[in-house]
N, C-alpha and C positions, 0 to 999 in steps of 0.2 A: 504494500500500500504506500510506502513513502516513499520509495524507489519509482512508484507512478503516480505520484505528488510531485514528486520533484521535475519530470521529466516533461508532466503537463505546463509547471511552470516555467522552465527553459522554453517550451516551445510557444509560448504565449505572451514573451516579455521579450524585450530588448536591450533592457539594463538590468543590471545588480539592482537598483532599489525595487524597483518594478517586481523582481524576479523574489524578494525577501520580502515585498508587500504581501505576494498570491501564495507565499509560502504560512505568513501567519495568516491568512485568510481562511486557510485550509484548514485551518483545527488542529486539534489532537496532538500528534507527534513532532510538532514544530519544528525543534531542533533539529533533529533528524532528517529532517527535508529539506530546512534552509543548509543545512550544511552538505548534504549530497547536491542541489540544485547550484549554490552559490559555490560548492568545491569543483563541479563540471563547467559552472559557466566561467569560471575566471581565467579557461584556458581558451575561452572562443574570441575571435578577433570579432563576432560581429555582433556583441553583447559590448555595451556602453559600461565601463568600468568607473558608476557615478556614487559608489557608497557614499555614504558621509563621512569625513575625518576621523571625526569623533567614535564611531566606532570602532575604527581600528587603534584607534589614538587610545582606546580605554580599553582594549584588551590588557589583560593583565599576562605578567610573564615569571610565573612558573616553571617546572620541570617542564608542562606544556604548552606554555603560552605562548608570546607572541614571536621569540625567537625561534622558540622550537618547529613553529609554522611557518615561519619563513625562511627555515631552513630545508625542512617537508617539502617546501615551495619547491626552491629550488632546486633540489633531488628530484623532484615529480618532472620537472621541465626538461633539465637535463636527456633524465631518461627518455621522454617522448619525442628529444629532440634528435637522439639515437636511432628511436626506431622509425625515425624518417624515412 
């Protein structure tokens, strides 16, 4: 169900906010679906990368936080850019 929450939302939006508006619109499993829909869209060129500052700016960083996903990041990119 979040896996096709998510995927409705990627294909019904054209930005990040758009894409985390339809995701809490959705109900229930929130997280779980903004973060599969906004962890697929932030690798699409044709997805508007318009978060607000502010929430990445207030990610906290932890063992998992904001470094640790921006190291994720860049591992994740890397590799796809491998399997080019």
């Amino acid at each position: 169900m979040s896996v096709r929450a998510a995927i409705t939302a990627i294909m019904t939006a054209d930005s990040m906010a758009e894409i985390l508006r339809q995701c809490v619109a959705f109900t229930g499993d929130v997280d779980t679906v903004a973060a599969i829909a906004l962890g697929a869209a932030a690798a699409s060129p044709e997805i508007k990368q318009d978060l607000p500052e502010v929430l990445i700016a207030g990610l906290e960083n932890g063992p998992y936080g904001s470094d640790f996903l921006r190291r994720l990041d860049q591992r994740l990119m890397q590799t796809m850019t491998s399997l080019k």
